[in-house]
C-alpha positions in Angstrom: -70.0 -107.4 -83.0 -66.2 -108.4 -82.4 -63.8 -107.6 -85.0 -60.0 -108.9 -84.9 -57.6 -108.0 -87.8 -54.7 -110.0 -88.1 -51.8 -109.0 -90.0 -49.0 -111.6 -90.8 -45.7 -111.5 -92.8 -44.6 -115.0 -93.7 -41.2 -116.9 -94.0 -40.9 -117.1 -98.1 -40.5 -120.5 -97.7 -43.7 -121.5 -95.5 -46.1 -119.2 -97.8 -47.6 -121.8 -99.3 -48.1 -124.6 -96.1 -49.1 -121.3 -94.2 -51.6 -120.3 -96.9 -52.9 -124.1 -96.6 -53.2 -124.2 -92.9 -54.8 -120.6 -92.4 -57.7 -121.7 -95.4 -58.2 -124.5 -93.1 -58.3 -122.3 -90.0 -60.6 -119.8 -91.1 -63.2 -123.6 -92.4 -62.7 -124.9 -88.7 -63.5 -121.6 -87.2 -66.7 -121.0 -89.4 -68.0 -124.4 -89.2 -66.6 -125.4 -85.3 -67.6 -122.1 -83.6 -71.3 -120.5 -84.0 -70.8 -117.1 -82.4 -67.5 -117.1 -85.9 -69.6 -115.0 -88.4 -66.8 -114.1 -90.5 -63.5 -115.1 -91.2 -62.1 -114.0 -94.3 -58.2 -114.3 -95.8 -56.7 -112.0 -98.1 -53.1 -112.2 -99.7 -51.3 -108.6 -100.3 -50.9 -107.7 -104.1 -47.9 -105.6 -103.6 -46.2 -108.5 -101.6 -47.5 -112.0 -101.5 -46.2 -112.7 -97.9 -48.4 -110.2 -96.1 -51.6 -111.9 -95.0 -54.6 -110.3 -93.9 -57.2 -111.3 -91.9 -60.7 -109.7 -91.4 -62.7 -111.8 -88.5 -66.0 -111.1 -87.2 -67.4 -112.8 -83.6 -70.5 -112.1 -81.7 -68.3 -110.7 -78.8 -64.9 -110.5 -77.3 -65.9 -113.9 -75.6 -66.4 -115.5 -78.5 -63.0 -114.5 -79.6 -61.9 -115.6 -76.5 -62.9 -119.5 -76.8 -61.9 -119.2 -80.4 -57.8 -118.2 -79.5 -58.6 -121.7 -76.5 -60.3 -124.0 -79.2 -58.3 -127.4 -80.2 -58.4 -126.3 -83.8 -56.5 -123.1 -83.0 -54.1 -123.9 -80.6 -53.2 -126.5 -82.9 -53.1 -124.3 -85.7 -50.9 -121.7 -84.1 -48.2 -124.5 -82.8 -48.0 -125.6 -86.3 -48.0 -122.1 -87.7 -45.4 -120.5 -85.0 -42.4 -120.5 -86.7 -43.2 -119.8 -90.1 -44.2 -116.1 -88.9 -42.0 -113.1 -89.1 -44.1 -110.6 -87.9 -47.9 -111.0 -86.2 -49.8 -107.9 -85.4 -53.6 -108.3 -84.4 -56.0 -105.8 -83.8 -59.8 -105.8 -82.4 -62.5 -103.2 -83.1 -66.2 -102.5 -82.7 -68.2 -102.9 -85.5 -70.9 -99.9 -85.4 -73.6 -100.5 -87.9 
């Protein structure tokens, strides 16, 4: 399996339309793309503009149609400029 971790810090004054968008991302992706098996989004409690995400894909070509899907490059347009920083990361998950 295909991990990506994204990490985001948010413009104070998107949080909560960011927060919105990313709840809807993470429905589309689950429900829109069968090799999505996970897609989870967590909020920081020491600072509530860090948000994490924990995503799990059958491979890195399912990750691949995911970042070319409608729903996401929509997503991401919308998204762009409420980001201050973006960092993502991919991984193997070894059970």
């Amino acid at each position: 399996m295909f991990v990506i971790t994204v990490e985001f810090l948010i413009k104070e004054a998107f949080i909560e339309p960011f927060l919105t968008a990313m709840r809807q991302q993470a429905t589309n992706s689950l429900e829109l793309e069968p090799d999505c098996h996970y897609f989870d989004v967590a909020v920081s409690t020491e600072n509530p503009f860090q948000i994490f995400l924990y995503e799990i894909y059958t491979d890195k070509v399912a990750f691949e149609h995911h970042l070319n899907s409608a729903h996401f490059v929509d997503f991401n347009s919308q998204v762009s400029d409420w980001v201050e920083r973006k960092e993502v990361n991919s991984w193997l998950l070894k059970r």
